[in-house]
C-alpha positions as CSV (number, residue, x, y, z in Angstrom):
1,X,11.2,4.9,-44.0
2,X,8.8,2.4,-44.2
3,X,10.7,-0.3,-43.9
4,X,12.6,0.9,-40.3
5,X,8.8,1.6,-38.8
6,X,8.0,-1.9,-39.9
7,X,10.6,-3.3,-38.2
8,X,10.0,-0.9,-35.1
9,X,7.0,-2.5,-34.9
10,X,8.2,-6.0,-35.4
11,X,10.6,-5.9,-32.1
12,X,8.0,-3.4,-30.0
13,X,9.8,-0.6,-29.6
14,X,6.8,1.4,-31.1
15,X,4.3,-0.5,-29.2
16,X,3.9,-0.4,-25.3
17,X,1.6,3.1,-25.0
18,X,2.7,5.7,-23.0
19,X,6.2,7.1,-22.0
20,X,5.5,8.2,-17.9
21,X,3.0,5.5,-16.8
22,X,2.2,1.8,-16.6
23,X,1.6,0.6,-20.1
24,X,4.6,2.6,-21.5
25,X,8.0,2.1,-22.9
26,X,10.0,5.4,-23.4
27,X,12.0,4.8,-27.0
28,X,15.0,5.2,-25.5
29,X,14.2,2.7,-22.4
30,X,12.8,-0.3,-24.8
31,X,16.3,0.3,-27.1
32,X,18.2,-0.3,-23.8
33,X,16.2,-3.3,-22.5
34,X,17.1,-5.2,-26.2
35,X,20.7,-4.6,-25.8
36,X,22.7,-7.9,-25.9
37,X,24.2,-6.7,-23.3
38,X,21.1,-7.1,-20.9
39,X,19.4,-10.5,-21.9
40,X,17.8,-11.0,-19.2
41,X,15.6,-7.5,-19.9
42,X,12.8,-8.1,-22.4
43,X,11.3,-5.0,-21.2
44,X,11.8,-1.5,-19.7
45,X,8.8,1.0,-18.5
46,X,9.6,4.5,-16.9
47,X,6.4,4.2,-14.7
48,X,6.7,7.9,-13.6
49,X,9.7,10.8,-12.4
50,X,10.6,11.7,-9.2
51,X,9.5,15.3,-7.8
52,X,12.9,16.5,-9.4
53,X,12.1,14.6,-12.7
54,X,14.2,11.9,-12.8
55,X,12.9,8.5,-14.4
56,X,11.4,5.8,-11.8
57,X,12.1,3.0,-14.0
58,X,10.4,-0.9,-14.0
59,X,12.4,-3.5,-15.5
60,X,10.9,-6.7,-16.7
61,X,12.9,-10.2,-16.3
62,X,11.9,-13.6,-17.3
63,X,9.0,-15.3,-19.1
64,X,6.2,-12.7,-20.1
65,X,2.7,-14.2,-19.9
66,X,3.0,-16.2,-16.6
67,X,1.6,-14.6,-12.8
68,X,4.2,-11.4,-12.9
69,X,6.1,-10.7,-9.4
70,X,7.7,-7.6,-8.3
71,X,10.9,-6.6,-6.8
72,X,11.5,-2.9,-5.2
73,X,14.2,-1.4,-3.6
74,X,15.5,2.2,-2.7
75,X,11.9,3.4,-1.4
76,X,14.5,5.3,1.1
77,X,17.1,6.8,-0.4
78,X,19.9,6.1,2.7
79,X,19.1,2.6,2.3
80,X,21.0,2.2,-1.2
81,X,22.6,-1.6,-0.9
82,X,19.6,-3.8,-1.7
83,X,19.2,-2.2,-5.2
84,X,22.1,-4.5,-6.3
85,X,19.8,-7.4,-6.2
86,X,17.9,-6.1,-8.3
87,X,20.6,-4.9,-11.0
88,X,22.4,-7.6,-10.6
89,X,19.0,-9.9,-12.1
90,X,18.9,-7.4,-14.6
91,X,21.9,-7.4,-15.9
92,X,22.6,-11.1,-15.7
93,X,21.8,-14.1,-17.8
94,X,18.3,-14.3,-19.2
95,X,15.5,-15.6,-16.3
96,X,12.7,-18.6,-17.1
97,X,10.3,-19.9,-14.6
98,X,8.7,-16.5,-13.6
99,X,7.4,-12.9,-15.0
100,X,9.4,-10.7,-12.9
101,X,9.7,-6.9,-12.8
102,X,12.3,-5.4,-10.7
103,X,12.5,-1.2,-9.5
104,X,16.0,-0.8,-8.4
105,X,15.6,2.6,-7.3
106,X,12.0,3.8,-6.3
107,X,12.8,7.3,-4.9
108,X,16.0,8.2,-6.9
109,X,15.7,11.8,-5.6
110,X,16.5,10.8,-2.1
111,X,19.5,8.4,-3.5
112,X,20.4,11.4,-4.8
113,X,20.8,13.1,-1.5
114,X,21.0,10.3,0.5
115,X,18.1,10.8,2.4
116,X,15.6,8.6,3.7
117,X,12.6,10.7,2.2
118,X,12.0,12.6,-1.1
119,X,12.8,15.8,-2.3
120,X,9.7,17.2,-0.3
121,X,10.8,15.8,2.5
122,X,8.3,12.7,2.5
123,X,9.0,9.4,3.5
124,X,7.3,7.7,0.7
125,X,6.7,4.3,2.9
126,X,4.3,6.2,4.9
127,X,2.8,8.0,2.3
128,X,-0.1,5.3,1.1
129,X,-3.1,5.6,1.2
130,X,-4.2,3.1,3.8
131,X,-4.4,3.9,7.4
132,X,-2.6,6.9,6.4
133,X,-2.3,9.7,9.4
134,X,-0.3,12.7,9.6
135,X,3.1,12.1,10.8
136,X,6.1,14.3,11.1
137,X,9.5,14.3,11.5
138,X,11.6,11.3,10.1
139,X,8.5,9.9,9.2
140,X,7.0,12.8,7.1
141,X,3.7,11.4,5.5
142,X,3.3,14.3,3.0
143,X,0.4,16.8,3.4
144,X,-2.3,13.8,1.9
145,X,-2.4,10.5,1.2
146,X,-0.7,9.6,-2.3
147,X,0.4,13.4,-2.4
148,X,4.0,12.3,-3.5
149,X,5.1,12.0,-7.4
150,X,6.7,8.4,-7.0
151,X,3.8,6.8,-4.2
152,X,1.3,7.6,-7.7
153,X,3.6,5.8,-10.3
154,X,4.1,2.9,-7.7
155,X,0.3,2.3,-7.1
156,X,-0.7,3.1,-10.7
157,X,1.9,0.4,-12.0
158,X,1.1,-2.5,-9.5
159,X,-2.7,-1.8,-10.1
160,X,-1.9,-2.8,-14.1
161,X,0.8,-5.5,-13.2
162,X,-1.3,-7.0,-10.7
163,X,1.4,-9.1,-9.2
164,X,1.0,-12.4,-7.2
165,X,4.3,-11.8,-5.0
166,X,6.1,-8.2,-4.2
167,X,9.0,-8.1,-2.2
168,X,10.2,-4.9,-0.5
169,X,13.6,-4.4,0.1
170,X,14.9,-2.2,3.3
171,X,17.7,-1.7,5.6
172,X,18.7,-1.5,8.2
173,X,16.4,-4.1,10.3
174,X,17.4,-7.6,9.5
175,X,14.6,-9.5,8.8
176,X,11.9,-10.7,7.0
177,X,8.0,-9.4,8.2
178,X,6.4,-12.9,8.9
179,X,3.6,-11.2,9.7
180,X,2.2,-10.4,7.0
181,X,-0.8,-11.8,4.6
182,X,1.4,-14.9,3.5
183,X,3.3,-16.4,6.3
184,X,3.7,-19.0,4.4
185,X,5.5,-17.9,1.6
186,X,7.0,-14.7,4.4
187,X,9.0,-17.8,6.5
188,X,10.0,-19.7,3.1
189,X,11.5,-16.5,2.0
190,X,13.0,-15.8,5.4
191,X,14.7,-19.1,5.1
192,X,15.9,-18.7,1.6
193,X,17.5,-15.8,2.4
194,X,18.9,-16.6,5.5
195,X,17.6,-13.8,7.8
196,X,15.7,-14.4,10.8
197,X,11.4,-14.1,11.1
198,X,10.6,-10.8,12.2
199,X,7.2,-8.7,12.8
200,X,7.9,-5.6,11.7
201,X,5.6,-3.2,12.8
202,X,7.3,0.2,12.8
203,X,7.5,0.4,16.6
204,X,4.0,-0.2,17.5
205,X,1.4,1.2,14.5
206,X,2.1,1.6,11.3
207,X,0.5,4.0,9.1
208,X,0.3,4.2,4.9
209,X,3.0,1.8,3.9
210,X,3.5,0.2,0.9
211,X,2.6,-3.4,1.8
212,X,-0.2,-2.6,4.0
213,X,-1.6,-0.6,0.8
214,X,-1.3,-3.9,-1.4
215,X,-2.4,-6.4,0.9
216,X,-5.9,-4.7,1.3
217,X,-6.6,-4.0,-1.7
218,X,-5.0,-6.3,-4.3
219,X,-5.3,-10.2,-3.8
220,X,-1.3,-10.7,-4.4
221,X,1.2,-10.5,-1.2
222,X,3.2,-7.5,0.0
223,X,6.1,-8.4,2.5
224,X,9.2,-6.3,3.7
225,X,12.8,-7.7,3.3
226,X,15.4,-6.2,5.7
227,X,18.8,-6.2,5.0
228,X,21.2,-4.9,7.7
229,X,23.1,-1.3,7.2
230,X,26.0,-2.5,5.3
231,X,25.6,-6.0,3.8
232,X,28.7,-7.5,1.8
233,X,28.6,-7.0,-1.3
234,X,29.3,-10.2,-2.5
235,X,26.0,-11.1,-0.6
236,X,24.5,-8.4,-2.6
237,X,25.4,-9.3,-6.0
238,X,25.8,-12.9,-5.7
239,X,24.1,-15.1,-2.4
240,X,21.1,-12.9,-2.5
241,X,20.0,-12.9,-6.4
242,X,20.4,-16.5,-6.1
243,X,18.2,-17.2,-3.6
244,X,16.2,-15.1,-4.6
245,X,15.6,-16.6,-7.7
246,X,15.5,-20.0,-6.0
247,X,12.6,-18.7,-3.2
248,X,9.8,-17.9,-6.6
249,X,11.0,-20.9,-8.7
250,X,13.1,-19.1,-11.1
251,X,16.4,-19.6,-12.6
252,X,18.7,-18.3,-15.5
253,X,19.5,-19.8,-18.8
254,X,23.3,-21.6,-19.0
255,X,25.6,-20.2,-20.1
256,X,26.6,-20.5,-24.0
């Protein structure tokens, strides 16, 4: 017995902290992320559950130790294509160049149901708690600021991270938010990923997203990708992981 705890402890699958929050690696998740069949995966963190408990998982790509970035897609459940970005670097060849954490599916309860807001019927990009007001209808912003399950795991796991970059992925607007904290590195992605400069400003004012949230308090960049409602899929799971890869300087390993 002591011998198979050693070796637990060798490969980390009994060190991480807790299952449910930043810091943690469920058992089962860090057995996963060191499956040959995932080498691009050196980690795997359930950062929180949904309001119907189901896992909001964070998966960590490339080169632990350098500035981390962070990917996130599926904050609204009807917008479900961009997630295969995100799986697709996951479950590719392994990734050098950059510490990158990808969240395929941030509100799986409204994947679920294919709804734009959570099981409470909030829309979770409107649910931050910066210039937060109370909004209803399709834009639901939850009875407080940060009252929603998965807007806590979110905040509480870019607070540790700390990331340089994070790059939110929506559809259906087509476009990436140029202004935003870093045009720079906004119109560089914009290019990279061929689709046109946008401001997106949720028709006028908005109130208690996600990227206004980081960009005020954090001294990384927030910007918001938009896809449009039905992408290829071929530019799902191959153009886009390549460029993005390309647009924060990483690559994968060759093959053999």
């Amino acid at each position: 017995m002591r011998a198979v705890l050693a070796a637990l402890l060798t490969t980390g699958l009994l060190t991480g902290g807790l299952v449910g929050g930043p810091g943690s690696t469920a058992s089962t998740a860090a057995v996963e992320a060191r499956s040959p069949n995932r080498p691009a995966v050196v980690e795997v963190r359930t950062i929180g559950h949904s309001v119907r408990g189901r896992p909001i998982r964070a998966w960590r790509l490339g080169e632990p130790g350098k500035r981390p970035m962070v990917l996130i897609s599926t904050m609204h459940g009807n917008e479900p294509h961009t997630r295969r970005i995100l799986e697709t670097l996951r479950d590719g060849r392994a990734i050098r160049g950059v510490d990158l954490w990808v969240i395929p599916t941030y509100n799986p309860d409204g994947l679920a149901r294919h709804s734009r807001r959570n099981a409470r019927g909030v829309d979770l990009n409107r649910n931050f708690p910066f210039k937060w007001a109370d909004l209803d209808g399709n834009y639901e912003s939850g009875p407080r600021p940060a009252s929603e399950p998965e807007t806590r795991a979110v905040m509480a796991f870019l607070r540790e991270v700390d990331p340089r970059r994070v790059l939110s992925f929506h559809q259906p607007l087509v476009g990436v938010d140029t202004d935003t904290k870093d045009a720079g590195f906004a119109r560089r992605v914009a290019r990279a990923l061929r689709l046109p400069r946008k401001t997106l400003d949720c028709g006028g004012l908005c109130h208690g997203t996600m990227t206004m949230w980081f960009n005020r308090h954090f001294a990384g960049s927030a910007l918001t990708v938009e896809y449009g409602a039905r992408p290829p899929r071929h530019r799902m799971v191959v153009q886009a992981p390549r460029q993005v890869l390309g647009v924060i300087g990483a690559h994968r390993t060759r093959r053999g």
